[in-house]
DRENLUM-199434 format. One line per 5 residues: their letters; for each residue x, y, z of C-alpha. Coordinates in steps of 0.1 Angstrom, whole numbers, padded with zeros to 4 digits. Layout:
N
a	X/Y/Z ~ ...
! end
This chain:
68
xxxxx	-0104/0181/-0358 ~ -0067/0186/-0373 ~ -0048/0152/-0381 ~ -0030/0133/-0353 ~ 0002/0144/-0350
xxxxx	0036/0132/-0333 ~ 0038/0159/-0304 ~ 0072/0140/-0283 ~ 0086/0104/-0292 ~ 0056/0085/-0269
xxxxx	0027/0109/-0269 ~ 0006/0118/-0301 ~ -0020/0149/-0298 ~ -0054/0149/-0315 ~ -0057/0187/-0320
xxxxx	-0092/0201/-0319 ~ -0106/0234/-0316 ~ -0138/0246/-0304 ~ -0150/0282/-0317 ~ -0160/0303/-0291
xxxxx	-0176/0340/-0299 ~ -0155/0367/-0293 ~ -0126/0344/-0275 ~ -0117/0329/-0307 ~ -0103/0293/-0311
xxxxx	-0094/0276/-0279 ~ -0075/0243/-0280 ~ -0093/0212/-0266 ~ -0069/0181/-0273 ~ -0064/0146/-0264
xxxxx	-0032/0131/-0258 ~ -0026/0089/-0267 ~ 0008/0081/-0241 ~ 0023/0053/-0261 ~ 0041/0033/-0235
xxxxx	0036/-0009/-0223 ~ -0001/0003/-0225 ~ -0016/0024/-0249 ~ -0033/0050/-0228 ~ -0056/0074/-0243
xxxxx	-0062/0108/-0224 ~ -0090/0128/-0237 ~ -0093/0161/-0224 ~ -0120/0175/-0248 ~ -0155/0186/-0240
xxxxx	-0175/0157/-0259 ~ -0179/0176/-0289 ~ -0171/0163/-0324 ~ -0172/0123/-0308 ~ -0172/0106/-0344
xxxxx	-0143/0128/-0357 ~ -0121/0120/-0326 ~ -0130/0081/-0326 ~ -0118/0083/-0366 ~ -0083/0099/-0356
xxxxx	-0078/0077/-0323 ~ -0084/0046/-0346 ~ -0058/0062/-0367 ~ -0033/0060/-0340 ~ -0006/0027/-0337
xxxxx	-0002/0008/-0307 ~ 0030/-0005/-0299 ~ 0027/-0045/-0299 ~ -0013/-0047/-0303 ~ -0030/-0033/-0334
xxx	-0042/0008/-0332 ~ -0058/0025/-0304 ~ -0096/0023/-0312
! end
């Protein structure tokens, strides 16, 4: 998993990407909405859980702490 990054002024994308063989490196990220509510939206497949839970935690909230 590539570090958070700012992807628009009030989303943040966790890039990952899963190898597959012969279709090469798909992208399979999760998006944090930073709005009233910190909103998480995880569109992975499951895979690399404790890497993902590290870079969510990594994440600022507005008003309340950091995401994880």
């Amino acid at each position: 998993m590539d570090q958070p990054r700012q992807l628009m002024q009030d989303i943040v994308i966790l890039p990952f990407y899963f190898p597959i063989p012969g279709a090469g490196f798909p992208a399979v990220n999760a998006l944090v909405i930073q709005a009233a509510e910190t909103v998480p939206v995880d569109t992975g497949m499951g895979i690399g859980i404790p890497a993902f839970m590290e870079a969510l935690e990594q994440i600022p909230t507005r008003g309340r702490g950091r995401v994880g």
